[in-house]
Predicted model as a PDB file, atoms N, CA, C, CB and O in Angstrom, pLDDT in the B-factor column:
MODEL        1                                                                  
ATOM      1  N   UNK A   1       0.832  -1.177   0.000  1.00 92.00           N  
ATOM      2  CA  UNK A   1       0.000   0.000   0.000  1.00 92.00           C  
ATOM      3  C   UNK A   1       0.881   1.247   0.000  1.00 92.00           C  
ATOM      4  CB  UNK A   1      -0.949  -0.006   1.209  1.00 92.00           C  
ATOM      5  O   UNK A   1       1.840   1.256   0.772  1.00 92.00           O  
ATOM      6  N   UNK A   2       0.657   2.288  -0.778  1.00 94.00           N  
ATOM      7  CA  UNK A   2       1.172   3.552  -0.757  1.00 94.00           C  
ATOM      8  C   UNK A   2       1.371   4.034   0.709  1.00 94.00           C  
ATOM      9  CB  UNK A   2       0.283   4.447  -1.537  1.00 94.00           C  
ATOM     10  O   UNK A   2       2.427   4.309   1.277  1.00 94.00           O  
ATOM     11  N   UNK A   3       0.100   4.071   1.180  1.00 95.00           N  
ATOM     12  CA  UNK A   3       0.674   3.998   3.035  1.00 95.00           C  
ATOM     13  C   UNK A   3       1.633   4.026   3.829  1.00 95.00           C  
ATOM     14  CB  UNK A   3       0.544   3.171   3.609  1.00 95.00           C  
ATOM     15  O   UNK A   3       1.879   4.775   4.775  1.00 95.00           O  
ATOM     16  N   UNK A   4       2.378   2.833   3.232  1.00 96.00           N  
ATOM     17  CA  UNK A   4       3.372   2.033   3.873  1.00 96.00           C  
ATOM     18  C   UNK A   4       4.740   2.849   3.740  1.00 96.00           C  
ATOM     19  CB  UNK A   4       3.440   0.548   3.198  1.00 96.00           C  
ATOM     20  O   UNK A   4       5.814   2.656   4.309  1.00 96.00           O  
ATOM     21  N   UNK A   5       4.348   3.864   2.770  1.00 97.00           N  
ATOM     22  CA  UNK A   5       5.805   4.877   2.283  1.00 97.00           C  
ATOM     23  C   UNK A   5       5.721   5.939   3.581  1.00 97.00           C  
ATOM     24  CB  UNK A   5       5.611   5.956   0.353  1.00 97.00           C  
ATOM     25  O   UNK A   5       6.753   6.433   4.036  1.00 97.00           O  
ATOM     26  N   UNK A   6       4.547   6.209   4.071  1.00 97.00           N  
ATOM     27  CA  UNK A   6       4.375   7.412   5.198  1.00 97.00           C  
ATOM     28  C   UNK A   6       5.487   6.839   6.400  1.00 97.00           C  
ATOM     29  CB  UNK A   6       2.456   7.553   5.911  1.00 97.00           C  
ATOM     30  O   UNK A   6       5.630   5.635   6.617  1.00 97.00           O  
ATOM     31  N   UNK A   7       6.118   7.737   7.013  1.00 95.00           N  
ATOM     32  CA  UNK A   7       6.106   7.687   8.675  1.00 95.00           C  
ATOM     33  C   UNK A   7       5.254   6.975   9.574  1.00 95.00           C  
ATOM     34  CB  UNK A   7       5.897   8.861   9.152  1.00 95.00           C  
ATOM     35  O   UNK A   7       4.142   7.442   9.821  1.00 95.00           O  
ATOM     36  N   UNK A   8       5.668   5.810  10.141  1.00 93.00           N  
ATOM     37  CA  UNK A   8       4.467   5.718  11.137  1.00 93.00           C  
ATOM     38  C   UNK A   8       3.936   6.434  11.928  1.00 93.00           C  
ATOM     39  CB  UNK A   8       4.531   5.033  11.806  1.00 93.00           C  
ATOM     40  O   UNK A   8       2.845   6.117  12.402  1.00 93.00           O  
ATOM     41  N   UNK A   9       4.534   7.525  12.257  1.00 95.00           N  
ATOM     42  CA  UNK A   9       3.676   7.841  13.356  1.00 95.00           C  
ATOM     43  C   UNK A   9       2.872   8.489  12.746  1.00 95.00           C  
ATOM     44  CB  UNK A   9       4.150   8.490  14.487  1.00 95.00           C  
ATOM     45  O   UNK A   9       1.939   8.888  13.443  1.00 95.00           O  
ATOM     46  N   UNK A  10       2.839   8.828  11.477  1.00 96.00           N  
ATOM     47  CA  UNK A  10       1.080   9.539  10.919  1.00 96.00           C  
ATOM     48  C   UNK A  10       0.429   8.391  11.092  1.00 96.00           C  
ATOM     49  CB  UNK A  10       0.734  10.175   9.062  1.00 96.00           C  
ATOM     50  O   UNK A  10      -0.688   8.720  11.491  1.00 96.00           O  
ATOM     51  N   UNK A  11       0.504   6.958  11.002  1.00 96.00           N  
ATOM     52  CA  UNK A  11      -0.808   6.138  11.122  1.00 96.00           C  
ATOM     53  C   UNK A  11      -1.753   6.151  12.225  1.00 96.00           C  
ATOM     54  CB  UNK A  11      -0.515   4.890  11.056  1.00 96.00           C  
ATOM     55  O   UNK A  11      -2.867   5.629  12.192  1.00 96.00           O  
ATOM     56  N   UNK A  12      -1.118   6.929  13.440  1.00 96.00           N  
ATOM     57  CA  UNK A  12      -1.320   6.973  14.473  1.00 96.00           C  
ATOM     58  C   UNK A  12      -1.971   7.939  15.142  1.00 96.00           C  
ATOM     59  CB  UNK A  12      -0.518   6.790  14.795  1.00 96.00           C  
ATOM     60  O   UNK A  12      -2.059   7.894  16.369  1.00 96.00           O  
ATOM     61  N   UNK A  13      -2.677   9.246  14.177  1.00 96.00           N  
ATOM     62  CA  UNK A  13      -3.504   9.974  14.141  1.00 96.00           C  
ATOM     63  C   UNK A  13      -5.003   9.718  14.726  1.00 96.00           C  
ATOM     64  CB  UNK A  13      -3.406  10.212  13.046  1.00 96.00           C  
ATOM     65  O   UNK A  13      -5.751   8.916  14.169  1.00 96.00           O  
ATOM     66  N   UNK A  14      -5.220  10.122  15.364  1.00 97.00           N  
ATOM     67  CA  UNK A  14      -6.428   9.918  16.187  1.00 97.00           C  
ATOM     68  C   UNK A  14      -7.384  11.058  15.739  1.00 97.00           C  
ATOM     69  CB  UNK A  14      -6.106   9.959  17.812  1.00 97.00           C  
ATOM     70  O   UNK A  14      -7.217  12.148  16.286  1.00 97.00           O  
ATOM     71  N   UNK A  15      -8.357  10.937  14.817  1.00 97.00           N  
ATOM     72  CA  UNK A  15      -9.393  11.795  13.974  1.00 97.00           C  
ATOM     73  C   UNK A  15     -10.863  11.517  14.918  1.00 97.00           C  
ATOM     74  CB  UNK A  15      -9.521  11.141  12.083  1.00 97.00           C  
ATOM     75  O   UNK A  15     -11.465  10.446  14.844  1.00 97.00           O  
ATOM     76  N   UNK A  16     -11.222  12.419  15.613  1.00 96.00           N  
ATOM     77  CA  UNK A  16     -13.126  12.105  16.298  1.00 96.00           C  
ATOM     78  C   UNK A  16     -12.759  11.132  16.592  1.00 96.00           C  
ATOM     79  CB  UNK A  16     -14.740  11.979  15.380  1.00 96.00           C  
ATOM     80  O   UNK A  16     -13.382  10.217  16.053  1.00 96.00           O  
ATOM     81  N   UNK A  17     -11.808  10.763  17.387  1.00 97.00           N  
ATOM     82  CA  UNK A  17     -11.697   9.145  18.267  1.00 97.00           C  
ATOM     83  C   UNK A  17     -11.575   7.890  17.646  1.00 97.00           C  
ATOM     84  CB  UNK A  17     -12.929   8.802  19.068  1.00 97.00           C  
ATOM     85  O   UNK A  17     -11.585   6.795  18.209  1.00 97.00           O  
ATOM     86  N   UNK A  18     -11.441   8.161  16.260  1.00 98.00           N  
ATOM     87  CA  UNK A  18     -11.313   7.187  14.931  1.00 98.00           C  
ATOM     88  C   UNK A  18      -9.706   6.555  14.916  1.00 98.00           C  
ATOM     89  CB  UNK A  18     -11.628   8.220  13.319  1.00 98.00           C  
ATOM     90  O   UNK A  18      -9.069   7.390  15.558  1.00 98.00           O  
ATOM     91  N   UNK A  19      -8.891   5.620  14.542  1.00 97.00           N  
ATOM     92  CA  UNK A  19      -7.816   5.719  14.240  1.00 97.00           C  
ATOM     93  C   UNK A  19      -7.951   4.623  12.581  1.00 97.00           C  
ATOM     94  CB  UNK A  19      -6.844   5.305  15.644  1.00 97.00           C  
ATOM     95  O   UNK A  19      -8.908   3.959  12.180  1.00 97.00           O  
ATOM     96  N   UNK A  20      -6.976   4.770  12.145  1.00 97.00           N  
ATOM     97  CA  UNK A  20      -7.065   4.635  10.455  1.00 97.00           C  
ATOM     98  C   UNK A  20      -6.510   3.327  10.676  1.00 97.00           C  
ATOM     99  CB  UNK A  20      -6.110   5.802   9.264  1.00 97.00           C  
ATOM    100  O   UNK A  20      -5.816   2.767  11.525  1.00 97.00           O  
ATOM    101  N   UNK A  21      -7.306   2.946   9.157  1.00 97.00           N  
ATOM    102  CA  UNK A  21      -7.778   1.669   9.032  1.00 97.00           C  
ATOM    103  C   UNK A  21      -7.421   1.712   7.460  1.00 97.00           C  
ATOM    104  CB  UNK A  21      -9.412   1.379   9.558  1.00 97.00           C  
ATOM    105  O   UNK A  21      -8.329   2.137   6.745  1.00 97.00           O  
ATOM    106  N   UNK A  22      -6.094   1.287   6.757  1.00 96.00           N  
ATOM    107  CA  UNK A  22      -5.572   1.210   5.787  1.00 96.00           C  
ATOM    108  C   UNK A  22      -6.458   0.448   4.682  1.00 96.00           C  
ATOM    109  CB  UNK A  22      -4.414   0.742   6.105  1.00 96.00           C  
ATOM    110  O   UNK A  22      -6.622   0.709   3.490  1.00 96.00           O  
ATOM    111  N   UNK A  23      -7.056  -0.749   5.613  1.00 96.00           N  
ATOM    112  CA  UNK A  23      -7.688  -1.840   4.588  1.00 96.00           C  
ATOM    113  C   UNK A  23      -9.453  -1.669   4.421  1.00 96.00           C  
ATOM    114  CB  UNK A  23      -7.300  -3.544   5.282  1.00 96.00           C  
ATOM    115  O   UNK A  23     -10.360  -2.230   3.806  1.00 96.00           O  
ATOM    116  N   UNK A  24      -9.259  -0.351   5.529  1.00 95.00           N  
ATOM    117  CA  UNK A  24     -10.884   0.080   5.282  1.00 95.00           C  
ATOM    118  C   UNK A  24     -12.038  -0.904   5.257  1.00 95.00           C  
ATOM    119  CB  UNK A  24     -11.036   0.714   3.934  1.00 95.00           C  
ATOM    120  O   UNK A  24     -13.047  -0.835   4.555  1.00 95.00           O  
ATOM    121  N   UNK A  25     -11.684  -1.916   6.228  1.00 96.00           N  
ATOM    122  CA  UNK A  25     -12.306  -3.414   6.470  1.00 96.00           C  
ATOM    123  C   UNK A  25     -12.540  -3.342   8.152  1.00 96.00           C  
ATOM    124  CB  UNK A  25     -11.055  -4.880   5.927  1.00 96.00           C  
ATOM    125  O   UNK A  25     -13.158  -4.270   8.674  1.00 96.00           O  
ATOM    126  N   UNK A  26     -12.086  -2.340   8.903  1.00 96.00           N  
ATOM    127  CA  UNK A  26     -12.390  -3.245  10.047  1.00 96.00           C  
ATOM    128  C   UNK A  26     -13.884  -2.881  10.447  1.00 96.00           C  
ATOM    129  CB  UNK A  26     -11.301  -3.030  11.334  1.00 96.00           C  
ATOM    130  O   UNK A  26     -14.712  -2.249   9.790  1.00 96.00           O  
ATOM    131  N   UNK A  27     -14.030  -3.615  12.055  1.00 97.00           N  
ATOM    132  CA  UNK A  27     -15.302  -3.365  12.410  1.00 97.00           C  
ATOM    133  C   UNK A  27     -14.945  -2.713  13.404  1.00 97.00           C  
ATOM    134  CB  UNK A  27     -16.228  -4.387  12.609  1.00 97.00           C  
ATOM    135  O   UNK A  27     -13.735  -2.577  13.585  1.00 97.00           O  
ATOM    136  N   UNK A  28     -15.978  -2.065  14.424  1.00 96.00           N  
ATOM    137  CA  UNK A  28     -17.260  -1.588  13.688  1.00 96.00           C  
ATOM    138  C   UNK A  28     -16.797   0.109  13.136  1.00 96.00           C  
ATOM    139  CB  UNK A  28     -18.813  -1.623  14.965  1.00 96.00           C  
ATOM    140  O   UNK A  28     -16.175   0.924  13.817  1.00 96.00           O  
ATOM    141  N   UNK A  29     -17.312   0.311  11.721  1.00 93.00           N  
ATOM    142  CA  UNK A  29     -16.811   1.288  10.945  1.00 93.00           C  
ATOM    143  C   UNK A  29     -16.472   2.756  11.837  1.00 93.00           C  
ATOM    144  CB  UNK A  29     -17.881   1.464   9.787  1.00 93.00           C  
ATOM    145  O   UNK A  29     -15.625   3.595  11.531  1.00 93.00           O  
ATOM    146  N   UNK A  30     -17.425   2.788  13.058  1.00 96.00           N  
ATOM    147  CA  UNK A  30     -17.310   3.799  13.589  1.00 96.00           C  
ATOM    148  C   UNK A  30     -15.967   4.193  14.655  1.00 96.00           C  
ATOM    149  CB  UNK A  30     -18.477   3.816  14.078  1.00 96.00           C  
ATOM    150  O   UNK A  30     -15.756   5.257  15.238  1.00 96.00           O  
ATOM    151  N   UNK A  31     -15.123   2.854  14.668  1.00 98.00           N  
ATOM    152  CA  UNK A  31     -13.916   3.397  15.283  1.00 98.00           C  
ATOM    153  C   UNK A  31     -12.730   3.523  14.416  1.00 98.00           C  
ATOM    154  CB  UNK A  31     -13.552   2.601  16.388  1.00 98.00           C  
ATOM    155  O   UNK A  31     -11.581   3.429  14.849  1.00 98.00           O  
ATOM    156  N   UNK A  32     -13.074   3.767  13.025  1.00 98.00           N  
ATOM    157  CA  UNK A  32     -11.815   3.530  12.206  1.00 98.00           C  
ATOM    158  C   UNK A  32     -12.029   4.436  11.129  1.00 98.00           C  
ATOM    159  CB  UNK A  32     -11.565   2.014  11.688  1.00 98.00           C  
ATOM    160  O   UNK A  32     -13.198   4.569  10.765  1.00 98.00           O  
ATOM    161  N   UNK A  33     -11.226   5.026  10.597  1.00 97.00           N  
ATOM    162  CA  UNK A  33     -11.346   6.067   9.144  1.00 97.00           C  
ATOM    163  C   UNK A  33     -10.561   5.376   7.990  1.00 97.00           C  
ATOM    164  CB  UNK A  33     -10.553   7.776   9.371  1.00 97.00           C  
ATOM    165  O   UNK A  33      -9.500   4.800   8.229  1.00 97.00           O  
ATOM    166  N   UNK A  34     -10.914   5.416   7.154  1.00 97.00           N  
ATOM    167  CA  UNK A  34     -10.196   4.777   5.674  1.00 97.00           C  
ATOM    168  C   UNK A  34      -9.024   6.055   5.243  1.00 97.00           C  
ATOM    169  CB  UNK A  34     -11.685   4.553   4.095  1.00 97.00           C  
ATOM    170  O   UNK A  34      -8.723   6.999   5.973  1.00 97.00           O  
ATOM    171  N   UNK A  35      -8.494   5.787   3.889  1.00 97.00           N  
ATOM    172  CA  UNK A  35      -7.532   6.404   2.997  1.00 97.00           C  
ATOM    173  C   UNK A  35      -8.267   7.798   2.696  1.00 97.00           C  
ATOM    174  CB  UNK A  35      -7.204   5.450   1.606  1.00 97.00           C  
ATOM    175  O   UNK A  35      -7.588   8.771   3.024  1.00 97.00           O  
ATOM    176  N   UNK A  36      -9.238   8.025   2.262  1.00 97.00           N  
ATOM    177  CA  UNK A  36      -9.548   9.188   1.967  1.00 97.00           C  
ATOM    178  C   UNK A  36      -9.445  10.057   3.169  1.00 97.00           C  
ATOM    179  CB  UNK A  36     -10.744   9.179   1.376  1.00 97.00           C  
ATOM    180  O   UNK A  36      -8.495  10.724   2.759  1.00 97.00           O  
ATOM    181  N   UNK A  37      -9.703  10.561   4.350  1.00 97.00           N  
ATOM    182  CA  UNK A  37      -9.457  11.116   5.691  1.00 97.00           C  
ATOM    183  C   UNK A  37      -8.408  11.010   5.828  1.00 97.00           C  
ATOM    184  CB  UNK A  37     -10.011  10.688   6.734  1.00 97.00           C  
ATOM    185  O   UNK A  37      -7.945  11.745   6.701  1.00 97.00           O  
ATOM    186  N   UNK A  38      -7.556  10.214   5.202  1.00 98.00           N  
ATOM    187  CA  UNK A  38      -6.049   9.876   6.044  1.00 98.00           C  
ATOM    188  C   UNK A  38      -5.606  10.753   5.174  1.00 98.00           C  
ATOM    189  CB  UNK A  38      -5.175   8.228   6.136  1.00 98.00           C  
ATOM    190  O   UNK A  38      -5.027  11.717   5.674  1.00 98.00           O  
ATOM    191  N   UNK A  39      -5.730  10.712   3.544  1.00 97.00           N  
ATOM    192  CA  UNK A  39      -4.826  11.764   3.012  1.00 97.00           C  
ATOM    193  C   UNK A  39      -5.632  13.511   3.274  1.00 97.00           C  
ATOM    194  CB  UNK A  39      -4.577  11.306   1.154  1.00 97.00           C  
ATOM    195  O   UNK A  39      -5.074  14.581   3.033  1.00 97.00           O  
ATOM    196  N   UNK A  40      -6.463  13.401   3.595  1.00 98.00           N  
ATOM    197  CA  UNK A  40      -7.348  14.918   3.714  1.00 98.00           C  
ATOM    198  C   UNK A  40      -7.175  15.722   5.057  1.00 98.00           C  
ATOM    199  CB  UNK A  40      -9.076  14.640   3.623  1.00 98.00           C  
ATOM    200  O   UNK A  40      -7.025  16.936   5.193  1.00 98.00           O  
ATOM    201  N   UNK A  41      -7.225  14.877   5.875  1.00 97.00           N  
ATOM    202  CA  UNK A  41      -6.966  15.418   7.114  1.00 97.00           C  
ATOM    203  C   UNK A  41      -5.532  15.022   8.145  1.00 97.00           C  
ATOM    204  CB  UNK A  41      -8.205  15.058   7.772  1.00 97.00           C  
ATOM    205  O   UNK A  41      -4.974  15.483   9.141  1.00 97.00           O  
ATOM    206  N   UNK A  42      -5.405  14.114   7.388  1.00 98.00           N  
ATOM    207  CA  UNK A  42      -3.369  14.020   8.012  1.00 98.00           C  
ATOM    208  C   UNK A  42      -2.853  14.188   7.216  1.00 98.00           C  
ATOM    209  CB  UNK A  42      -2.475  12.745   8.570  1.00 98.00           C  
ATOM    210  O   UNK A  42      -2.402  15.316   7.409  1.00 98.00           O  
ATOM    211  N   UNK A  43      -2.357  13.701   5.866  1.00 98.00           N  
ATOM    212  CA  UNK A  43      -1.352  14.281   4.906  1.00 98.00           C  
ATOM    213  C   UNK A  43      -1.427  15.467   4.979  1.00 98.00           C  
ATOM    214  CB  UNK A  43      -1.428  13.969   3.602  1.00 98.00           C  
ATOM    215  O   UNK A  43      -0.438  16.060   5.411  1.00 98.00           O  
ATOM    216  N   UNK A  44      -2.767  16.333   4.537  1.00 98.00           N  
ATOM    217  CA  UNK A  44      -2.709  17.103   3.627  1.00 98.00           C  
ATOM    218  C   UNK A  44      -1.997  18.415   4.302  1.00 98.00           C  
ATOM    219  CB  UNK A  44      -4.059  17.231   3.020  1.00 98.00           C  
ATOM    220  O   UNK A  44      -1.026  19.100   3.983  1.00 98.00           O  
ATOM    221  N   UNK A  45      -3.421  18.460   5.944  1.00 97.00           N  
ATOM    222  CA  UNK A  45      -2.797  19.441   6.337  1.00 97.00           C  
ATOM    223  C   UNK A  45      -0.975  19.071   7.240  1.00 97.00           C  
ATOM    224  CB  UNK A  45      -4.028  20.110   7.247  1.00 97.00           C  
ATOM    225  O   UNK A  45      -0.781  19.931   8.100  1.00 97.00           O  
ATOM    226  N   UNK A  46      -0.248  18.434   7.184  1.00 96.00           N  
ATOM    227  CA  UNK A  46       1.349  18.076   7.398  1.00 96.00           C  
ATOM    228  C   UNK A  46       2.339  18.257   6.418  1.00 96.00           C  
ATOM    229  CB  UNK A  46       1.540  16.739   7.675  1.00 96.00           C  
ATOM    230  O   UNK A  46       3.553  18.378   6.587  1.00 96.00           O  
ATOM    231  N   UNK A  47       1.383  18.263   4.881  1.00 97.00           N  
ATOM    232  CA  UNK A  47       2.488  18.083   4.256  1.00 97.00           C  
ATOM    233  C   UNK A  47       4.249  18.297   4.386  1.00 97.00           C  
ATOM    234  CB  UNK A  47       2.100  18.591   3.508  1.00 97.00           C  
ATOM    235  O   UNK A  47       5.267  17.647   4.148  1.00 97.00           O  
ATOM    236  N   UNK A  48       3.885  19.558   4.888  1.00 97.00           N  
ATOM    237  CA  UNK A  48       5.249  20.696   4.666  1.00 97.00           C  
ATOM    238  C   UNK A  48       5.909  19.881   6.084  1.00 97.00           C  
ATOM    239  CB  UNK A  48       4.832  22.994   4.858  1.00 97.00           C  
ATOM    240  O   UNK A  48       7.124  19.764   5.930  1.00 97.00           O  
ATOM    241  N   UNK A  49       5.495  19.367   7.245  1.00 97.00           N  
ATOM    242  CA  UNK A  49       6.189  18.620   8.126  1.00 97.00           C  
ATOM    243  C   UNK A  49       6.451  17.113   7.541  1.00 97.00           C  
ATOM    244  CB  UNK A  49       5.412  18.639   9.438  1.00 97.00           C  
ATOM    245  O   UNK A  49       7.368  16.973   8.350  1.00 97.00           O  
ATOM    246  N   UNK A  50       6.450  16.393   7.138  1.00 97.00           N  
ATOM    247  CA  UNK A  50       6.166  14.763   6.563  1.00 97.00           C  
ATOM    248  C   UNK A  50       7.465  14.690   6.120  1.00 97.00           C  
ATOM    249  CB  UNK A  50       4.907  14.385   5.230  1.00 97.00           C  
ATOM    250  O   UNK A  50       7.641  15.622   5.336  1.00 97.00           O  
ATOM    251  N   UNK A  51       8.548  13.967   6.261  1.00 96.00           N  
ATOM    252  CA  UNK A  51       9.064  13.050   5.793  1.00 96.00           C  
ATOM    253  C   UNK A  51       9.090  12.343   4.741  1.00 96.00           C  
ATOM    254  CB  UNK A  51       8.974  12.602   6.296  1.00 96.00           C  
ATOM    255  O   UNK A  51       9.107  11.148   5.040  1.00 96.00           O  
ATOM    256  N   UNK A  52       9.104  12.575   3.354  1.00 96.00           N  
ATOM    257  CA  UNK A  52       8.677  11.913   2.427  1.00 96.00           C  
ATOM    258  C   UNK A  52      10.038  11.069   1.666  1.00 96.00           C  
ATOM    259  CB  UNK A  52       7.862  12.918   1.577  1.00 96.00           C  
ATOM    260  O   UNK A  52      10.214  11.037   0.448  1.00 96.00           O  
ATOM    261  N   UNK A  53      10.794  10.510   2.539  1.00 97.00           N  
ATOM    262  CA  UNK A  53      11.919   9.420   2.339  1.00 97.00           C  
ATOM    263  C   UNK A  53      11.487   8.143   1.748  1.00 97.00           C  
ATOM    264  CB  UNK A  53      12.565   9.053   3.656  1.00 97.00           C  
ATOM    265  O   UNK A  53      11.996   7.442   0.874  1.00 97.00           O  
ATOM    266  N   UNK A  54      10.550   8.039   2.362  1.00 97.00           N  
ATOM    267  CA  UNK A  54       9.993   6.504   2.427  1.00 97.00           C  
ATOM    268  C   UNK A  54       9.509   5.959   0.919  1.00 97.00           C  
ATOM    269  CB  UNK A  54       8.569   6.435   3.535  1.00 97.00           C  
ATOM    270  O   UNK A  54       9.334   4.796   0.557  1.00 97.00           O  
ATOM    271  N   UNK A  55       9.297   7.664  -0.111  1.00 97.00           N  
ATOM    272  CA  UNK A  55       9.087   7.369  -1.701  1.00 97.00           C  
ATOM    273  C   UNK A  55       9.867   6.929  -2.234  1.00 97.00           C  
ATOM    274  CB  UNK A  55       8.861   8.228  -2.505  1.00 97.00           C  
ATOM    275  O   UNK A  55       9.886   6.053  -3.099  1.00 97.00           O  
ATOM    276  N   UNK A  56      10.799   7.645  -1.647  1.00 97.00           N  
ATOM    277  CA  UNK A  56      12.727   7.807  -2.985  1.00 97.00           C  
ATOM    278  C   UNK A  56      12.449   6.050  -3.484  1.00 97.00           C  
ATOM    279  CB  UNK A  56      15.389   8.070  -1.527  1.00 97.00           C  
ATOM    280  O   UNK A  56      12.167   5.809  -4.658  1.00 97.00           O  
ATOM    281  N   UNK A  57      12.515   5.422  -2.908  1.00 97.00           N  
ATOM    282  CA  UNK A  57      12.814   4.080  -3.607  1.00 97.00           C  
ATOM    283  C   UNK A  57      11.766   3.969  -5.448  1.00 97.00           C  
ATOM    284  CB  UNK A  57      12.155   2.630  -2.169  1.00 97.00           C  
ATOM    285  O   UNK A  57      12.113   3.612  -6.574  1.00 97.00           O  
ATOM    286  N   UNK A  58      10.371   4.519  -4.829  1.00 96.00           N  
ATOM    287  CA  UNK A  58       9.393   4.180  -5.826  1.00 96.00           C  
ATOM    288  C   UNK A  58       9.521   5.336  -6.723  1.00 96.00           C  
ATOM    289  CB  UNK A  58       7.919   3.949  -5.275  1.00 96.00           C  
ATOM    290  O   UNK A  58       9.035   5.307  -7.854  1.00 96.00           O  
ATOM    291  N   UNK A  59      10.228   6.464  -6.213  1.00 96.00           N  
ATOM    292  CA  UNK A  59      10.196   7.258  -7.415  1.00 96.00           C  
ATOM    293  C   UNK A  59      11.576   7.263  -8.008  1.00 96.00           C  
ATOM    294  CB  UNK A  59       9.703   8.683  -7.139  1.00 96.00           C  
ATOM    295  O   UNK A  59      11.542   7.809  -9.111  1.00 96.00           O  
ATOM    296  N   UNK A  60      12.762   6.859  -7.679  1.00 97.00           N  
ATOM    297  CA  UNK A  60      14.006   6.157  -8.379  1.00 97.00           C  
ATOM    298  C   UNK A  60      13.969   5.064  -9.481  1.00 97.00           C  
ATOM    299  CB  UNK A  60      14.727   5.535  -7.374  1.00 97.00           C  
ATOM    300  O   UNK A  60      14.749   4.878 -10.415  1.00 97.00           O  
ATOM    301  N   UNK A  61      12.836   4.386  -9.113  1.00 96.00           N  
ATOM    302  CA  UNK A  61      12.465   3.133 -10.068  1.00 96.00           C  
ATOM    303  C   UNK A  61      11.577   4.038 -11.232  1.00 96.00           C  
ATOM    304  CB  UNK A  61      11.381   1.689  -9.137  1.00 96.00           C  
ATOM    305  O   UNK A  61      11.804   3.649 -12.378  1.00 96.00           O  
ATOM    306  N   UNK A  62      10.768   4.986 -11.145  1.00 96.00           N  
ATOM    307  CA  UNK A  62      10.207   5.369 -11.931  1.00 96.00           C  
ATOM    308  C   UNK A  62      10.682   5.847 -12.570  1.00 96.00           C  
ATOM    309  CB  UNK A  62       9.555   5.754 -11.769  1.00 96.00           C  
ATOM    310  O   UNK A  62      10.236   5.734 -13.712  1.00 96.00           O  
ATOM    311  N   UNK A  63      12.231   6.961 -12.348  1.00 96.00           N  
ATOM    312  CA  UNK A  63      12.651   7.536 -13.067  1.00 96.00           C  
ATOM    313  C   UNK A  63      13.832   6.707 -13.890  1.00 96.00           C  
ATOM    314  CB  UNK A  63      12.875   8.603 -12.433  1.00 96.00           C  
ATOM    315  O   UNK A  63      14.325   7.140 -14.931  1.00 96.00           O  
ATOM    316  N   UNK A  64      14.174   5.577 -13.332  1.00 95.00           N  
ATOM    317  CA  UNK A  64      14.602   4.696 -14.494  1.00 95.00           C  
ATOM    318  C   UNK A  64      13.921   3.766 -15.417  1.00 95.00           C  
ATOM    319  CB  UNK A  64      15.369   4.007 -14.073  1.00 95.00           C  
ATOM    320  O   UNK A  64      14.406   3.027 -16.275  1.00 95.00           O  
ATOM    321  N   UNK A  65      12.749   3.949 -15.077  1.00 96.00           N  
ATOM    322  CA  UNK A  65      11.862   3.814 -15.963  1.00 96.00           C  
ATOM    323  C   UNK A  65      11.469   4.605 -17.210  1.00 96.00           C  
ATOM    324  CB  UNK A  65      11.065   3.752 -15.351  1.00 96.00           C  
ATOM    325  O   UNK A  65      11.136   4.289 -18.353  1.00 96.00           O  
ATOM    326  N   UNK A  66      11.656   5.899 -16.470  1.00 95.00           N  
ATOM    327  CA  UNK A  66      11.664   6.989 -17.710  1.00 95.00           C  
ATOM    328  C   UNK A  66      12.846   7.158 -18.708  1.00 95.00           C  
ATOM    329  CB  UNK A  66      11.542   8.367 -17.124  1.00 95.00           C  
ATOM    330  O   UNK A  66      12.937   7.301 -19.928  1.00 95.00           O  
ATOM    331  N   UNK A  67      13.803   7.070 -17.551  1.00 94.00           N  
ATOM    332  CA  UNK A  67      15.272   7.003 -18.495  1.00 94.00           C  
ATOM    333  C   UNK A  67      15.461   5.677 -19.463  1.00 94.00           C  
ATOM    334  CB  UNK A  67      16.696   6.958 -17.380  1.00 94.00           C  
ATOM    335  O   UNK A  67      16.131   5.584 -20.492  1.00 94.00           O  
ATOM    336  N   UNK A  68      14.951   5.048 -19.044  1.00 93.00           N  
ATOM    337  CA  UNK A  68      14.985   3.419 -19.840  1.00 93.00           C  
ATOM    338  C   UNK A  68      14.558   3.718 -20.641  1.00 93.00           C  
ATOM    339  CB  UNK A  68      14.336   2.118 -19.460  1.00 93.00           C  
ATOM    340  O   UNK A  68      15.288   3.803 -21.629  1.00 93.00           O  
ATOM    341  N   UNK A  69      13.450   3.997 -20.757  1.00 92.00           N  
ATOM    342  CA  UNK A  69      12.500   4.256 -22.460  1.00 92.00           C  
ATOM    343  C   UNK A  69      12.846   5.346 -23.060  1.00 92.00           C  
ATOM    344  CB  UNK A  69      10.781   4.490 -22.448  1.00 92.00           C  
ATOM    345  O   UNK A  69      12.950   5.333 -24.287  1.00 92.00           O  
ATOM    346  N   UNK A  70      13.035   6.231 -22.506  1.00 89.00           N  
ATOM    347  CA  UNK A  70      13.511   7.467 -23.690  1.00 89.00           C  
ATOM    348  C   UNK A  70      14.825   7.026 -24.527  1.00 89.00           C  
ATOM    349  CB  UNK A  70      13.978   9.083 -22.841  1.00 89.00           C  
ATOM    350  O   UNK A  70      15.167   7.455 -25.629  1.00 89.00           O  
ATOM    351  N   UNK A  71      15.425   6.132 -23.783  1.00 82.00           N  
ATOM    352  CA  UNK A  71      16.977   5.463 -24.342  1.00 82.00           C  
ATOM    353  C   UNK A  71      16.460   4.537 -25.975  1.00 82.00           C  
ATOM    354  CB  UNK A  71      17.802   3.938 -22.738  1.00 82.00           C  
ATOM    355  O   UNK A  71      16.942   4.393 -27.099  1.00 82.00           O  
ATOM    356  N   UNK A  72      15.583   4.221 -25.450  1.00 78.00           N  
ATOM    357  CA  UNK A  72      15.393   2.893 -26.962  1.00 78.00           C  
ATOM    358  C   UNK A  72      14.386   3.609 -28.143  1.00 78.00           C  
ATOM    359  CB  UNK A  72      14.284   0.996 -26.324  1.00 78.00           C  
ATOM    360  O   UNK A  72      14.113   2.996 -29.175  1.00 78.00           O  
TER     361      UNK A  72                                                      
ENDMDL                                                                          
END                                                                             
C-alpha cells in the first residue's frame, strides 16, 4: 500500500476518536477512518512537516523507468 511509504507515526492519528484503518475493512466502521481522511486530514494538512523518504525508492524506479524508455 502507498501507506506504507508514510512515517508511522502519521498512522497513528487519532481523527473524532477514529484511528485509520488502511484496509478500510475493520469493524465496527465507527472506530476507524479509511484512505480518503487519512490523506485529507493528516497528509494534507502536514504536508510541509512529513518526511517523504519513504518514496525515494518508488520514485528512483520510476525515473529509471523513464530514463529506460527514452533510451530505446
Amino acid at each position: 500500500m502507498i501507506e506504507n511509504l508514510f512515517p508511522n507515526d502519521l498512522w497513528n492519528h487519532v481523527i473524532k476518536g477514529r484511528t485509520f484503518d488502511p484496509t478500510e475493512k475493520l469493524k465496527p466502521e465507527e472506530n476507524y477512518y479509511g484512505k480518503n481522511i487519512f490523506a485529507t486530514e493528516v497528509i494534507a494538512p502536514n504536508k510541509n512537516n512529513i518526511d517523504f523518504d519513504g518514496f525515494r525508492p518508488l520514485f528512483n524506479r520510476l525515473t529509471s523507468a523513464i530514463e529506460h524508455y527514452e533510451n530505446k
